[in-house]
mmJSON file of the N, C-alpha and C atoms, coordinates in Angstrom:
{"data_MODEL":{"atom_site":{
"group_PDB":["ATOM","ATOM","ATOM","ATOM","ATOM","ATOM","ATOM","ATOM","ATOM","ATOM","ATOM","ATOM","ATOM","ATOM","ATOM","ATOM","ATOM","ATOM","ATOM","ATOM","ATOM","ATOM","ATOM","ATOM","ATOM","ATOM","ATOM","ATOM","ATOM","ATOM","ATOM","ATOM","ATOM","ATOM","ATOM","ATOM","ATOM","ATOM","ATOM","ATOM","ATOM","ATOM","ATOM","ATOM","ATOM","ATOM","ATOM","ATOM","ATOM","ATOM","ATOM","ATOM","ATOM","ATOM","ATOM","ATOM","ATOM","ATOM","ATOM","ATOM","ATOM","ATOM","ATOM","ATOM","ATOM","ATOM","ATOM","ATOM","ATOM","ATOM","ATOM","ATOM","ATOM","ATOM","ATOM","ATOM","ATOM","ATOM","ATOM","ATOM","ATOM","ATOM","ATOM","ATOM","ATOM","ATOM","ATOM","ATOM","ATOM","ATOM","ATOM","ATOM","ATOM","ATOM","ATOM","ATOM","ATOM","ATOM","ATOM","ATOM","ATOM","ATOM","ATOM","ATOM","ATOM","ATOM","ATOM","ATOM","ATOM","ATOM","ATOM","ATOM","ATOM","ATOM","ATOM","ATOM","ATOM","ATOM","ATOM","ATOM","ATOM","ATOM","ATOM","ATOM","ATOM","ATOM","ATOM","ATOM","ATOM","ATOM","ATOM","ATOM","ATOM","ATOM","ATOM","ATOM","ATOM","ATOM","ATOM","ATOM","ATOM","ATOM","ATOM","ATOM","ATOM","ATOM","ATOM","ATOM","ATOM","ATOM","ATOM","ATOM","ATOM","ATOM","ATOM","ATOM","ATOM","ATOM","ATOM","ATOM","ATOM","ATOM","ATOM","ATOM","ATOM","ATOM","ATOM","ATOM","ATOM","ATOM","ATOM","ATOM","ATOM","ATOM","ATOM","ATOM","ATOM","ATOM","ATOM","ATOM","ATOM","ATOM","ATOM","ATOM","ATOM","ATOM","ATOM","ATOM","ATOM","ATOM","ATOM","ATOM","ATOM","ATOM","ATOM","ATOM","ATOM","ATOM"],
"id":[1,2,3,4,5,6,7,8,9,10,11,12,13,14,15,16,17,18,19,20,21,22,23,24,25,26,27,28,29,30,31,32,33,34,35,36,37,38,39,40,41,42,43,44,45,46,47,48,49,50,51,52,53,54,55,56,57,58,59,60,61,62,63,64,65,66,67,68,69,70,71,72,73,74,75,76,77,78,79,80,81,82,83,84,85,86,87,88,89,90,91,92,93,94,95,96,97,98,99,100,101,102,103,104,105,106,107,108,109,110,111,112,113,114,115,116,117,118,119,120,121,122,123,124,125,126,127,128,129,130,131,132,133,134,135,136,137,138,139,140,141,142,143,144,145,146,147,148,149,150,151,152,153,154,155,156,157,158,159,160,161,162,163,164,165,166,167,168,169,170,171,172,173,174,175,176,177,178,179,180,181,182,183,184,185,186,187,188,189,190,191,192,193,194,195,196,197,198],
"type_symbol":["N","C","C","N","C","C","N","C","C","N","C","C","N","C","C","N","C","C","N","C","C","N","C","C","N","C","C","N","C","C","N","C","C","N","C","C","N","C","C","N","C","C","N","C","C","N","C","C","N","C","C","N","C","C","N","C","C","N","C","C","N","C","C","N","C","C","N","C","C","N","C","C","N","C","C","N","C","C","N","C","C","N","C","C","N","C","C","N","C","C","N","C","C","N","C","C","N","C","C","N","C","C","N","C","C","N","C","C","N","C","C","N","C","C","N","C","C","N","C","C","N","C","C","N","C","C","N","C","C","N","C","C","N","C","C","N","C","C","N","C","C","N","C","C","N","C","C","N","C","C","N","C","C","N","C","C","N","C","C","N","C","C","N","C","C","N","C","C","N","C","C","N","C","C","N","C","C","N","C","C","N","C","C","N","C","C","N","C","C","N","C","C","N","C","C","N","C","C"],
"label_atom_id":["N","CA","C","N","CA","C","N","CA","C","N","CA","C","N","CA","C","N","CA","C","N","CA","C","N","CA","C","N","CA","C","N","CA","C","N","CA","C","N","CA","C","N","CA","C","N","CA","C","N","CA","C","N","CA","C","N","CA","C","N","CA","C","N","CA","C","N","CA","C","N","CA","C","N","CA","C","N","CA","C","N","CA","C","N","CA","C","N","CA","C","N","CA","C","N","CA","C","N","CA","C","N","CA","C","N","CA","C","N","CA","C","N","CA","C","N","CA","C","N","CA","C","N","CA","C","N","CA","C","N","CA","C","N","CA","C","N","CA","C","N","CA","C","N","CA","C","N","CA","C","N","CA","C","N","CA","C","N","CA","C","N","CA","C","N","CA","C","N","CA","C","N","CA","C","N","CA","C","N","CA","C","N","CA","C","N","CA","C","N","CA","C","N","CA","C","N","CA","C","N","CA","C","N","CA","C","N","CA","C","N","CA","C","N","CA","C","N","CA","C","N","CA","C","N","CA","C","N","CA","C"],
"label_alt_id":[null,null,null,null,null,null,null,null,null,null,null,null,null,null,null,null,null,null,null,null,null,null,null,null,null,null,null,null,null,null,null,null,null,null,null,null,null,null,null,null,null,null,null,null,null,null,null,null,null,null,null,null,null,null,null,null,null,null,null,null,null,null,null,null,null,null,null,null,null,null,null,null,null,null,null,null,null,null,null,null,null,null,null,null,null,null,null,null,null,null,null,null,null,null,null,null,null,null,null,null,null,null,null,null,null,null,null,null,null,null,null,null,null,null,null,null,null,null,null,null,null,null,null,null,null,null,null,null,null,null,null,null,null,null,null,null,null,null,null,null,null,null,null,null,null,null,null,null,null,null,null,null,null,null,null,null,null,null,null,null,null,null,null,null,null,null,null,null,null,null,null,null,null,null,null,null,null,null,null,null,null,null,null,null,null,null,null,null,null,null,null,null,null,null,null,null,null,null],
"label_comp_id":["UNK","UNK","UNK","UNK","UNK","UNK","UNK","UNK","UNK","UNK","UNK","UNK","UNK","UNK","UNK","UNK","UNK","UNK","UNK","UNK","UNK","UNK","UNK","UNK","UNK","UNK","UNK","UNK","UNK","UNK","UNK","UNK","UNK","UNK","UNK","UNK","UNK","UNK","UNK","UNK","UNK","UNK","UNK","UNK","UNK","UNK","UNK","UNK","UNK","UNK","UNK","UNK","UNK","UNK","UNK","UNK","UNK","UNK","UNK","UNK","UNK","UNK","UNK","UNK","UNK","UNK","UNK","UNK","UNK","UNK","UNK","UNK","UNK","UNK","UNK","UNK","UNK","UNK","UNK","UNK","UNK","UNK","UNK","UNK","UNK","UNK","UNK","UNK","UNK","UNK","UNK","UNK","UNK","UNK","UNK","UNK","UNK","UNK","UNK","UNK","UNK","UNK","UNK","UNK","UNK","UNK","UNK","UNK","UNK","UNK","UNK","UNK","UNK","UNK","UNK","UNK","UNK","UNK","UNK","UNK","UNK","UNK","UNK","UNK","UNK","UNK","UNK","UNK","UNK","UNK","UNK","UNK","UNK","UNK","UNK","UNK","UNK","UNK","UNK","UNK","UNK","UNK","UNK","UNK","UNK","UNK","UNK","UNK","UNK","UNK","UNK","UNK","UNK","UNK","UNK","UNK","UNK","UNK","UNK","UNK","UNK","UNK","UNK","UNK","UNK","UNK","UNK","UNK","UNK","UNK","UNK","UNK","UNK","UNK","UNK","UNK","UNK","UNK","UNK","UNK","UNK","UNK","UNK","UNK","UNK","UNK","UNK","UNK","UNK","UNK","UNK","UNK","UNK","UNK","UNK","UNK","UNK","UNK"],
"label_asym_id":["A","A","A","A","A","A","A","A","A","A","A","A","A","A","A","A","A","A","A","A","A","A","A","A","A","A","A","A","A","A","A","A","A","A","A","A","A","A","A","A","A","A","A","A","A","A","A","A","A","A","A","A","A","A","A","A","A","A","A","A","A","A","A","A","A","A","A","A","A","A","A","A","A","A","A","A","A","A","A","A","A","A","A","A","A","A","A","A","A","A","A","A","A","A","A","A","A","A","A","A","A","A","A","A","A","A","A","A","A","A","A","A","A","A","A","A","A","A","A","A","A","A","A","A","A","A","A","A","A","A","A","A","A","A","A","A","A","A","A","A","A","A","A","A","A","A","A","A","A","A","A","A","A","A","A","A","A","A","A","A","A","A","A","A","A","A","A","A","A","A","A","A","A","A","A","A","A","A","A","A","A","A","A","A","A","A","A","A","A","A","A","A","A","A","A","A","A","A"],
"label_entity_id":["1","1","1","1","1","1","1","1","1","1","1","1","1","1","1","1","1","1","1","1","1","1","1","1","1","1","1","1","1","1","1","1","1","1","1","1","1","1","1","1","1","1","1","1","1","1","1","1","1","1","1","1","1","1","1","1","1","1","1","1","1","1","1","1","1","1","1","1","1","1","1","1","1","1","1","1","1","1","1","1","1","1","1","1","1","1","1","1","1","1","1","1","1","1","1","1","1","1","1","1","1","1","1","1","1","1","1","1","1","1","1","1","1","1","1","1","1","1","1","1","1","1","1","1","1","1","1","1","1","1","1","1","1","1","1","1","1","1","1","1","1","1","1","1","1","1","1","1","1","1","1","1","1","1","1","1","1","1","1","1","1","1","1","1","1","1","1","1","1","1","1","1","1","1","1","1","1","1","1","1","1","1","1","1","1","1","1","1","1","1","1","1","1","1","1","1","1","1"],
"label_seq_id":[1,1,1,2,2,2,3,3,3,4,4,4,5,5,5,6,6,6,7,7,7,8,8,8,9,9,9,10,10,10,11,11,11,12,12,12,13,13,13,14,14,14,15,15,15,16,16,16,17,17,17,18,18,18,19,19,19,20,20,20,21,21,21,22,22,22,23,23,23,24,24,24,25,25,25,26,26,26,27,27,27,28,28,28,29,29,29,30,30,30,31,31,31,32,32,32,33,33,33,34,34,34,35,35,35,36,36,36,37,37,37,38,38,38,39,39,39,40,40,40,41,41,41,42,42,42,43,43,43,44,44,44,45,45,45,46,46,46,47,47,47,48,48,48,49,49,49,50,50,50,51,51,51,52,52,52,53,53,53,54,54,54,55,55,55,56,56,56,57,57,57,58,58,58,59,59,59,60,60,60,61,61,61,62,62,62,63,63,63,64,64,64,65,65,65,66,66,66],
"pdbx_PDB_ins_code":[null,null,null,null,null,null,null,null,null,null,null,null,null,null,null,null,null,null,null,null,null,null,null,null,null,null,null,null,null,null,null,null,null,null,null,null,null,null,null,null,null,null,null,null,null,null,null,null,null,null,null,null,null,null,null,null,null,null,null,null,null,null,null,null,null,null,null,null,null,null,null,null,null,null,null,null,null,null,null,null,null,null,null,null,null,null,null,null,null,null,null,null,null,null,null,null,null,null,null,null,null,null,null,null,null,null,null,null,null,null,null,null,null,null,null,null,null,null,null,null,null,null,null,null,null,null,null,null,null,null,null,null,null,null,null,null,null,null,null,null,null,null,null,null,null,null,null,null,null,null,null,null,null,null,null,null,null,null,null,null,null,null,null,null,null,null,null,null,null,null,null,null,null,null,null,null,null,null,null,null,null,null,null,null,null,null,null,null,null,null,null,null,null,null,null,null,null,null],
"Cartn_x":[16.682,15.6,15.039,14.871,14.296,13.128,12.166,10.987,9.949,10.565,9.861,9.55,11.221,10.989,9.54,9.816,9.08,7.286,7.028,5.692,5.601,6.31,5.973,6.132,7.19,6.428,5.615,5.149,3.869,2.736,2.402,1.566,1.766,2.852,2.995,2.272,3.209,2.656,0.751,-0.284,-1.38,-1.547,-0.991,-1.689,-1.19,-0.147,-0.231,-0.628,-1.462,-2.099,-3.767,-3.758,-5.588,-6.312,-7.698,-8.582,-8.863,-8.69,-8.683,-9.424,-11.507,-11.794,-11.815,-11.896,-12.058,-10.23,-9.325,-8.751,-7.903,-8.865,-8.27,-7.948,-9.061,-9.321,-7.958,-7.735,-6.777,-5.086,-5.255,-4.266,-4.028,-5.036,-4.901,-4.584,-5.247,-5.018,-3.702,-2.807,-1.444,-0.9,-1.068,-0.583,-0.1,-1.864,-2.198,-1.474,-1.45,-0.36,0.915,1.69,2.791,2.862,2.401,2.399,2.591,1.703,1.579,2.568,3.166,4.589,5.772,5.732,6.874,6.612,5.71,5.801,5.752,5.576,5.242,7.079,7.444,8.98,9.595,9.185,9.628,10.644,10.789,11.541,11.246,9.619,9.11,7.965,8.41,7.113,5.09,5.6,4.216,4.398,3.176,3.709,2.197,1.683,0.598,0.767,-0.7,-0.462,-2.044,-1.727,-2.959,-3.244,-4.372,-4.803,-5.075,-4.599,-5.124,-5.895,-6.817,-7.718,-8.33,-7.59,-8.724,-8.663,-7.142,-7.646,-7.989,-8.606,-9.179,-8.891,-9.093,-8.795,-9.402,-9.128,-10.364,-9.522,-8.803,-7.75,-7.04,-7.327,-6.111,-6.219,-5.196,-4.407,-3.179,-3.686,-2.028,-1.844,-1.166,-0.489,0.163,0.656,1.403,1.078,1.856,2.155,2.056,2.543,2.832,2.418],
"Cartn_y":[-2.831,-2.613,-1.214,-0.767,0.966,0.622,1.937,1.452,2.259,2.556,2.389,0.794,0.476,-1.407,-2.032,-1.27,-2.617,-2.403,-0.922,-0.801,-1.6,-1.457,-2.294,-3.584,-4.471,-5.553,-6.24,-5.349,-5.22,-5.474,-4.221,-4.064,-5.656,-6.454,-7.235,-8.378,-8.617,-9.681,-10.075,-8.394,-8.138,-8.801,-8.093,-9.032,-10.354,-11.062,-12.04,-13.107,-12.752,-13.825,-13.961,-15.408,-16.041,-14.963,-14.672,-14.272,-14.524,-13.363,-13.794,-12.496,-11.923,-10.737,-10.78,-11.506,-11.19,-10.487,-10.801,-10.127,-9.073,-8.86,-7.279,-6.222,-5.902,-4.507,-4.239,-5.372,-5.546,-5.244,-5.74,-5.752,-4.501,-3.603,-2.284,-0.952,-1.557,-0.269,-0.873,-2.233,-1.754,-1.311,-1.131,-0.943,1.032,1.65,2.73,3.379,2.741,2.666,2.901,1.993,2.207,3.342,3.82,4.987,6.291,6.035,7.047,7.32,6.407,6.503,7.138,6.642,7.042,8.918,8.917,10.363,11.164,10.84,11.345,11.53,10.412,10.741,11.395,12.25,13.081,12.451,10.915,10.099,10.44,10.957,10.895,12.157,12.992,14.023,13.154,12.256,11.717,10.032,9.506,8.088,7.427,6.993,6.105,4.658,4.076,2.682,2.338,1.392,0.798,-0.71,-1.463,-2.62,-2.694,-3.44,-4.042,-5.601,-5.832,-7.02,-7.178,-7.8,-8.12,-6.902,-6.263,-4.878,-3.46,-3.642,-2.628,-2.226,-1.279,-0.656,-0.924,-1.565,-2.142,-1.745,-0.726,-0.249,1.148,2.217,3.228,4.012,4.408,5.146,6.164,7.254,8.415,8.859,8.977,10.022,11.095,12.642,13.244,14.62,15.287,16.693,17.218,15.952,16.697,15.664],
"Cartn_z":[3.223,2.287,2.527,1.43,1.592,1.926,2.574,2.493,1.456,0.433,-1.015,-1.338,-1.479,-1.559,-0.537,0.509,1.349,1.617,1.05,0.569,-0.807,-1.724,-2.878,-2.305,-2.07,-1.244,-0.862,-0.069,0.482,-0.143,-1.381,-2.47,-3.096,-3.629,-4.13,-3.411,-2.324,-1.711,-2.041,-1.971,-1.48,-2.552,-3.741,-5.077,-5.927,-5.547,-5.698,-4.743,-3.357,-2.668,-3.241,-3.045,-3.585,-3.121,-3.778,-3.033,-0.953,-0.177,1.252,1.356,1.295,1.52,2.695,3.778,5.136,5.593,4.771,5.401,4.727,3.846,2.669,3.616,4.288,4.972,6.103,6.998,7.197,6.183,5.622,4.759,4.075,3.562,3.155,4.625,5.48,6.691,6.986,7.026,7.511,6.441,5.126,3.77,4.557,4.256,4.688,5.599,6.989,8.279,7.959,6.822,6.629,5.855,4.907,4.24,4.981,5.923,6.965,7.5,7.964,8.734,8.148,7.15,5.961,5.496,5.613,5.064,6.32,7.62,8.761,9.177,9.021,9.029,8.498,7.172,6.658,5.464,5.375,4.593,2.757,2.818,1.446,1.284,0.655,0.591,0.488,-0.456,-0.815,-1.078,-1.295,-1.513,-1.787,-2.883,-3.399,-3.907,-3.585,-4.147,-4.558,-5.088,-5.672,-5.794,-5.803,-6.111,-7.133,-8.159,-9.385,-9.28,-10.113,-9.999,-11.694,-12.068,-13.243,-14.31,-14.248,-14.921,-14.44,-13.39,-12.685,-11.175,-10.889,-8.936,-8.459,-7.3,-6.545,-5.269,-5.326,-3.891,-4.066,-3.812,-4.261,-2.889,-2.613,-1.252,-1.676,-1.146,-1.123,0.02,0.159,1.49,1.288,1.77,1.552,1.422,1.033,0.155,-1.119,-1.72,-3.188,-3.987],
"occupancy":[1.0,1.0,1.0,1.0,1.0,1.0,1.0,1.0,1.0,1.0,1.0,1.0,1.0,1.0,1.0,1.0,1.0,1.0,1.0,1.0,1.0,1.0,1.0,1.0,1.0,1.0,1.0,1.0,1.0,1.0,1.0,1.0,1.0,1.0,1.0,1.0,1.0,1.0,1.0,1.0,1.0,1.0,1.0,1.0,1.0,1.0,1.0,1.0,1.0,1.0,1.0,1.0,1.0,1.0,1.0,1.0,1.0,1.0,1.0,1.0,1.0,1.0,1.0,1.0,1.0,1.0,1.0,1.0,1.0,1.0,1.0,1.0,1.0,1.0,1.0,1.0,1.0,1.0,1.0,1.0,1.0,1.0,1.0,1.0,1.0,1.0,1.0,1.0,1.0,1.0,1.0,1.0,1.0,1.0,1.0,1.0,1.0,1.0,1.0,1.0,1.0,1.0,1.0,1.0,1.0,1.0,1.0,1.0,1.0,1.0,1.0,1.0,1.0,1.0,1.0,1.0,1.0,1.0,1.0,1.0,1.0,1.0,1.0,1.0,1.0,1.0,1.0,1.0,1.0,1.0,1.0,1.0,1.0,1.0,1.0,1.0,1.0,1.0,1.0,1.0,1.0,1.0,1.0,1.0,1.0,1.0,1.0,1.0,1.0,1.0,1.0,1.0,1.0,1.0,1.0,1.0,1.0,1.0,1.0,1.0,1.0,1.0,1.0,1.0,1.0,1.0,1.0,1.0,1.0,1.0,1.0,1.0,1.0,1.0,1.0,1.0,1.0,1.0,1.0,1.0,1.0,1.0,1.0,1.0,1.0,1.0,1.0,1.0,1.0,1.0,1.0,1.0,1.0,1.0,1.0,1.0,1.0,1.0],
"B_iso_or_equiv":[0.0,0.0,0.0,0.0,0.0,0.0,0.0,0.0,0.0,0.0,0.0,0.0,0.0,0.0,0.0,0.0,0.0,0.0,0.0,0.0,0.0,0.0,0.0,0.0,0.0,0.0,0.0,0.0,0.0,0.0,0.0,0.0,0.0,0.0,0.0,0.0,0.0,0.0,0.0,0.0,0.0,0.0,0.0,0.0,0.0,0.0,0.0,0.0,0.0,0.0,0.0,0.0,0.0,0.0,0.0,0.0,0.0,0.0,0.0,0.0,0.0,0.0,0.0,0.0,0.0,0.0,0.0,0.0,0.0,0.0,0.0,0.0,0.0,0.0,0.0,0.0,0.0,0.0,0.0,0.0,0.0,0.0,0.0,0.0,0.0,0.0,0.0,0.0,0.0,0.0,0.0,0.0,0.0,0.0,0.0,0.0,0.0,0.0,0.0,0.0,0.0,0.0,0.0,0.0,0.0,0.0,0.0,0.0,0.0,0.0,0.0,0.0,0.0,0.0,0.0,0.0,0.0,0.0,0.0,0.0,0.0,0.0,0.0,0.0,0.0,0.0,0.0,0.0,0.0,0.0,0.0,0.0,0.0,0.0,0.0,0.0,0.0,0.0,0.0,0.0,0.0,0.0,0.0,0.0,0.0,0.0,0.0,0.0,0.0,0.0,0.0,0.0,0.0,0.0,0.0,0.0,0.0,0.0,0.0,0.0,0.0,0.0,0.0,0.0,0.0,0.0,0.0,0.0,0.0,0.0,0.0,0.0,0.0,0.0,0.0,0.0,0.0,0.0,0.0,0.0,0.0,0.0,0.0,0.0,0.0,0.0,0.0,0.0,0.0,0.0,0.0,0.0,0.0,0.0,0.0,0.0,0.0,0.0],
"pdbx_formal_charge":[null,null,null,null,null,null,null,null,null,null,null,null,null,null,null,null,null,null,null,null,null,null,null,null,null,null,null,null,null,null,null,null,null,null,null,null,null,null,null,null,null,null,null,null,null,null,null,null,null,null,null,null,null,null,null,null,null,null,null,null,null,null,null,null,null,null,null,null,null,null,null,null,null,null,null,null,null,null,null,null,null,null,null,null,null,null,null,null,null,null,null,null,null,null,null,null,null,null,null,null,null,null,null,null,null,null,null,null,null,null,null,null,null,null,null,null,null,null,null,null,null,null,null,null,null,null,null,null,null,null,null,null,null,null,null,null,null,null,null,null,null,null,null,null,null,null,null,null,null,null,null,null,null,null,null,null,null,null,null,null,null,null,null,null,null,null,null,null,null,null,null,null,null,null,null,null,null,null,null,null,null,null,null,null,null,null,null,null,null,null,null,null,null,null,null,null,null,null],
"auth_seq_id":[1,1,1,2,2,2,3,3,3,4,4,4,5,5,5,6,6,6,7,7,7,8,8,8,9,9,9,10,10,10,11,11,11,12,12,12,13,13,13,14,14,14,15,15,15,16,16,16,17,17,17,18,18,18,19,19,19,20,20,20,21,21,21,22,22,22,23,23,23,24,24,24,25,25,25,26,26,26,27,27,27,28,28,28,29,29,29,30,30,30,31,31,31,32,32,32,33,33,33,34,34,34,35,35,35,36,36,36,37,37,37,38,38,38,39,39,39,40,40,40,41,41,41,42,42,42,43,43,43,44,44,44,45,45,45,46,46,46,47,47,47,48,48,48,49,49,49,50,50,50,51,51,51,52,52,52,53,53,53,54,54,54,55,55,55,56,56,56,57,57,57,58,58,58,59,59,59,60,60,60,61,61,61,62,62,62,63,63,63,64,64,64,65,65,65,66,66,66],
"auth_comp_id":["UNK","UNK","UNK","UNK","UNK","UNK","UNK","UNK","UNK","UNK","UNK","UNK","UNK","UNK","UNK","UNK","UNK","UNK","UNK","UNK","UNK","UNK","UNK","UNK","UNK","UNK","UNK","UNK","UNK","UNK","UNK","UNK","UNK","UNK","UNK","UNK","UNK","UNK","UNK","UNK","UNK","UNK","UNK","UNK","UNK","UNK","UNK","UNK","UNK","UNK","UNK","UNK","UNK","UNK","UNK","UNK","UNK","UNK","UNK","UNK","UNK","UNK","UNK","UNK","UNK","UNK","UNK","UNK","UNK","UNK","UNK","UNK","UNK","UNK","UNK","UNK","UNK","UNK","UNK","UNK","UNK","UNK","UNK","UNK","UNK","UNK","UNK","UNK","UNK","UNK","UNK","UNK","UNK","UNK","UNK","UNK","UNK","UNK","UNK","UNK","UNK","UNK","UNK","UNK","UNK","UNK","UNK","UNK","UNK","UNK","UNK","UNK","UNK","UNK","UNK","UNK","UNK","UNK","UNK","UNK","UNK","UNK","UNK","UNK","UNK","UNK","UNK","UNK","UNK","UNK","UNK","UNK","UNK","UNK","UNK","UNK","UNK","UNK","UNK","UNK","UNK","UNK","UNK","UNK","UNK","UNK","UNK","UNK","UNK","UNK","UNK","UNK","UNK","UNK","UNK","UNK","UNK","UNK","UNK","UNK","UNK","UNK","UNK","UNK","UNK","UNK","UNK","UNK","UNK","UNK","UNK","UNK","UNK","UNK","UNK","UNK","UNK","UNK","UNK","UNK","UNK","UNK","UNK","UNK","UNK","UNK","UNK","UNK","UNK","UNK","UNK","UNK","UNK","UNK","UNK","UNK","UNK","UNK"],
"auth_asym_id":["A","A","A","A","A","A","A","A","A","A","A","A","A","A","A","A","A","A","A","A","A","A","A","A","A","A","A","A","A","A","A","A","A","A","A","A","A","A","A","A","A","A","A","A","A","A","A","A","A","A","A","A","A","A","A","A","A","A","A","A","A","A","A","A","A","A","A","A","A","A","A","A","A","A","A","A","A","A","A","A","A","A","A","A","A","A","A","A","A","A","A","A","A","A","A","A","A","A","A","A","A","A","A","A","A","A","A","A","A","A","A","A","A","A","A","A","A","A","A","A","A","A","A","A","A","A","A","A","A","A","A","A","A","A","A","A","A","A","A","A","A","A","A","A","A","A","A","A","A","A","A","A","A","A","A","A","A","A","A","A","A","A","A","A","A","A","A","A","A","A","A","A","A","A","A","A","A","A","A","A","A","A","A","A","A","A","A","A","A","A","A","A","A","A","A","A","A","A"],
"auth_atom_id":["N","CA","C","N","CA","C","N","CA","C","N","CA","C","N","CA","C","N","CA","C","N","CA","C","N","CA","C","N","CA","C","N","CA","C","N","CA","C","N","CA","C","N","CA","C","N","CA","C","N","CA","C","N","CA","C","N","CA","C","N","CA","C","N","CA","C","N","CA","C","N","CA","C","N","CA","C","N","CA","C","N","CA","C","N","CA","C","N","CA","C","N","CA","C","N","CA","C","N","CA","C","N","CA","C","N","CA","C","N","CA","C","N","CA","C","N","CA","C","N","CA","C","N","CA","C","N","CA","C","N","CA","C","N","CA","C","N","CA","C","N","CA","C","N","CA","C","N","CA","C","N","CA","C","N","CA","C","N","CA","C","N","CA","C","N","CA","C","N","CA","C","N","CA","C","N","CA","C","N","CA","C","N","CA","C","N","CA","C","N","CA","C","N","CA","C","N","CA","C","N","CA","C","N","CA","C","N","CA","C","N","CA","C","N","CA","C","N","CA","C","N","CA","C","N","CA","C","N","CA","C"],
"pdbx_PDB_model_num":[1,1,1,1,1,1,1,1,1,1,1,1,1,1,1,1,1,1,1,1,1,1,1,1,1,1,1,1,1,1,1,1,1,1,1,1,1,1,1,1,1,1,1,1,1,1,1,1,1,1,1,1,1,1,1,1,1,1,1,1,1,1,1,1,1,1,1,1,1,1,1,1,1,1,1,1,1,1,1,1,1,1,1,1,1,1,1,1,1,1,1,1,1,1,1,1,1,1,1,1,1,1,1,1,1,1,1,1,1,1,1,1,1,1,1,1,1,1,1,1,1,1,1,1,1,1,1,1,1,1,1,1,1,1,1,1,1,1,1,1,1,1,1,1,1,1,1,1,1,1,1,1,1,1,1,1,1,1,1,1,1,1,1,1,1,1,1,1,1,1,1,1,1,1,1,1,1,1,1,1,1,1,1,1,1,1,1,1,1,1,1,1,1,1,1,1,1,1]
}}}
């Protein structure tokens, strides 16, 4: 699995689980973490994601260069 795939994944998993806010924050800093990694490796110049809810962002994160 690339890990383009496995941040989206990821992202997926976040938003198709029930409401759980105690453990969002969690869930976005390893999101974040992994992002980090990935571009730190030099695997991806840049790399963003987002939470959708209802329509709207209730999560957005980039990492990168470009």
């Amino acid at each position: 699995m690339t890990n383009g795939a496995i941040t989206c994944a990821m992202i997926a998993s976040l938003l198709l689980a029930g409401p759980a806010y105690a453990q969002e924050a969690s869930v976005f800093a390893a999101i974040e973490t992994r992002m980090q990694e990935i571009v730190a490796a030099g695997e991806t110049p840049s790399v963003s994601a987002a939470a959708i809810q209802d329509g709207r962002a209730t999560w957005l994160h980039a990492e990168g260069w470009a």
